[in-house]
FISERO-176867 format. One record per residue (C-alpha): x, y, z. Coordinates in Angstrom, 1 decimal, decimal comma, always signed. Layout:
residues N
{xx = X	yy = Y	zz = Z} $
...
//
This chain:
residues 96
{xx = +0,0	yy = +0,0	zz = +0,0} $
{xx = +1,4	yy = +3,4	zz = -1,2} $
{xx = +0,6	yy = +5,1	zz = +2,3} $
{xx = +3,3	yy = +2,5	zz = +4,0} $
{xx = +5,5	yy = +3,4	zz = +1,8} $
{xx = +5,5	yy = +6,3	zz = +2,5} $
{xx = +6,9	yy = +6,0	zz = +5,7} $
{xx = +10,1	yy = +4,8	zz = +5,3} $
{xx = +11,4	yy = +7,4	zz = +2,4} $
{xx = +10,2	yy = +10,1	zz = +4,9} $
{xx = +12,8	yy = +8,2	zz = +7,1} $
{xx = +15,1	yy = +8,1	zz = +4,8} $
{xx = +15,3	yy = +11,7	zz = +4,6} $
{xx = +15,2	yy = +12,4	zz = +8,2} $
{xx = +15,4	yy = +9,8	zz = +11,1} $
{xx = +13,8	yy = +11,9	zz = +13,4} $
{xx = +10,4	yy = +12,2	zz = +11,9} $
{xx = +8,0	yy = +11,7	zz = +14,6} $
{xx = +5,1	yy = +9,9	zz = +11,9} $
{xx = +3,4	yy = +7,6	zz = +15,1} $
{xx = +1,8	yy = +9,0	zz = +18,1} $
{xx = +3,6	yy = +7,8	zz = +21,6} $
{xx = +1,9	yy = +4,4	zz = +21,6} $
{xx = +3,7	yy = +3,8	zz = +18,8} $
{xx = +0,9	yy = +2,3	zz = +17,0} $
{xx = -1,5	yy = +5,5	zz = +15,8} $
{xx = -0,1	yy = +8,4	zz = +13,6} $
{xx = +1,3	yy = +11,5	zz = +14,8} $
{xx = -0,1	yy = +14,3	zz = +13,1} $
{xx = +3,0	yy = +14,3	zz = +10,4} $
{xx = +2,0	yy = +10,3	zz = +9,8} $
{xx = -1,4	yy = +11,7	zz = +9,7} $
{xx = -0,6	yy = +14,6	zz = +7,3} $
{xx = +1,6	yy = +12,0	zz = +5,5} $
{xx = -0,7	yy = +9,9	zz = +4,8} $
{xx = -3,5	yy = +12,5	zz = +3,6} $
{xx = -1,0	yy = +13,7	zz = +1,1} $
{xx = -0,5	yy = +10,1	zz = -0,2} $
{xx = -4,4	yy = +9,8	zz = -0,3} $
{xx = -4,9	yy = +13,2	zz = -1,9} $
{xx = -2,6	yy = +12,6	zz = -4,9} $
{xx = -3,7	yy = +9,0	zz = -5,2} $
{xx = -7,4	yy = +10,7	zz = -5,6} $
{xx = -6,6	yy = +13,4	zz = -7,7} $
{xx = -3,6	yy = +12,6	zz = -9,6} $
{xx = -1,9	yy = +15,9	zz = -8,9} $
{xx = +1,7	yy = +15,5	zz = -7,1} $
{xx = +1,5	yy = +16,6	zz = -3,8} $
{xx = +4,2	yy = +18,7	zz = -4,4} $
{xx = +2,2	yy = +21,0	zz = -6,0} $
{xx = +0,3	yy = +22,1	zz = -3,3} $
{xx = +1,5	yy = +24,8	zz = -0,3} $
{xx = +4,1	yy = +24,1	zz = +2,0} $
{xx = +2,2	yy = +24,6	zz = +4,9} $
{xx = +0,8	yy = +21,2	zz = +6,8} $
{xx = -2,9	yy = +21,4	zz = +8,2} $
{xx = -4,2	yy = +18,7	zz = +10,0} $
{xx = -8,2	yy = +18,7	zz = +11,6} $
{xx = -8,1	yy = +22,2	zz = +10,7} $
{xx = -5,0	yy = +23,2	zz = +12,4} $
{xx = -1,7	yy = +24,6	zz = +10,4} $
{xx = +1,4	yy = +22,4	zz = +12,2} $
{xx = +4,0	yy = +23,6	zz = +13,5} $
{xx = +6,7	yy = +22,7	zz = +10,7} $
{xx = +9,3	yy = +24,0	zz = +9,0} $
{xx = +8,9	yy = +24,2	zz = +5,3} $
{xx = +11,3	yy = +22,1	zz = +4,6} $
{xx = +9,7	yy = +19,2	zz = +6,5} $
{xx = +6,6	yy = +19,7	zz = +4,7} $
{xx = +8,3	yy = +19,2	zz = +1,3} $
{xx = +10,0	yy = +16,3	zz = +2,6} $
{xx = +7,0	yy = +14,8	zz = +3,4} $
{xx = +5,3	yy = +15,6	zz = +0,0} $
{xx = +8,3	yy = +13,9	zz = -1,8} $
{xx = +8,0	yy = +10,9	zz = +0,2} $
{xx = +4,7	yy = +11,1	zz = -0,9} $
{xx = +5,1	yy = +11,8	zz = -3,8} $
{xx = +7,7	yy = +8,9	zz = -4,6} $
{xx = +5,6	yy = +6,1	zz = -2,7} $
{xx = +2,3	yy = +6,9	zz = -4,8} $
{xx = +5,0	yy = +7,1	zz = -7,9} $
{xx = +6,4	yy = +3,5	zz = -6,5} $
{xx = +3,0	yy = +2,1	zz = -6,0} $
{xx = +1,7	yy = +3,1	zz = -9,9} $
{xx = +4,6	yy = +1,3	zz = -10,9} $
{xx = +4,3	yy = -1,7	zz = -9,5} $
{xx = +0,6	yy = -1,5	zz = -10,2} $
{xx = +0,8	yy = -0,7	zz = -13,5} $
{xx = +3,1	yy = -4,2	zz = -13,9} $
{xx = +0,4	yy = -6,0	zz = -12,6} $
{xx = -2,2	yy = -4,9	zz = -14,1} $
{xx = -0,4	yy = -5,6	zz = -17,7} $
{xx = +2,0	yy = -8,6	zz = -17,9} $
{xx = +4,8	yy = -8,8	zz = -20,4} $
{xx = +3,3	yy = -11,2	zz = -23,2} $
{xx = +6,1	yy = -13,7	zz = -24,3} $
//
């Protein structure tokens, strides 16, 4: 699933991303925003690159860097990008 995959090139980028809540189990609100990004430009086709650097979660505008929200649109970005690949393959087998 493109959402998971998401996770680990946002790691990849930056350790220290906090993307689970303290129980380790729910999102934090970056997993959170992470995730609505890789939802949002699996919906609408449009790389979430494209929108604002600014993250808003349940109305609220985080408190992050720029910087950090691009990351997370790339990782986005790439895992949605990563997922259509592999999809794509599937879907459409080489004939022999």
């Amino acid at each position: 699933m493109a959402r998971a995959g998401a996770r680990p090139g946002a790691w990849a980028e930056d350790s220290q991303l906090q993307l689970y809540g303290p129980d380790g189990y729910h999102p934090s609100e970056f997993g959170t925003y992470l995730t609505a990004l890789v939802v949002f430009e699996g919906i609408s086709g449009r790389d979430a690159g494209t929108l604002p650097a600014e993250a808003i979660v349940a109305g609220q505008t985080l408190s992050v860097s720029p910087g950090r929200v691009r990351l997370l649109q790339r990782a986005a970005h790439a895992a949605v990008a990563r997922f259509s690949a592999v999809s794509s393959s599937a879907d459409h087998p080489r004939r022999q």
